[in-house]
C-alpha positions, 0 to 999 in steps of 0.5 A: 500500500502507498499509504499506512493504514492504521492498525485494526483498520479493516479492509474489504478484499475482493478476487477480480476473477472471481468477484468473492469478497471478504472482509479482514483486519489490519494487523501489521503495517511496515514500511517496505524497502521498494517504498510504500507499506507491506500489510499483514491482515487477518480474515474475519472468517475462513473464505477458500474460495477467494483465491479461487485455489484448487486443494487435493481431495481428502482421500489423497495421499502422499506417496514418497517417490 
């Protein structure tokens, strides 16, 4: 981010692709080395849909090759 937030700020983040929203809080803020802020948030609730990530069904298993 170009401007600090404010700790316990809260944010709404939003998947373009997808358009699944989800709220979180701010958490950390830190000035970055490229300029601007890195931000650490928590999410309000789980939402696995926002990233639109694919995760193994439970039956699989890792097998050493």
């Amino acid at each position: 981010m170009e401007t600090r937030p404010q700790l316990r700020q809260r944010l709404l983040l939003m998947n373009p692709s997808s358009g699944v929203q989800q709220s979180a809080t701010i958490v950390s803020a830190k000035k970055s080395r490229e300029g601007g802020f890195s931000v650490a948030f928590e999410f309000d609730s789980p939402t696995p849909k926002l990233w639109a990530l694919v995760f193994p069904p439970d039956d699989w298993r890792n097998v050493p090759s």
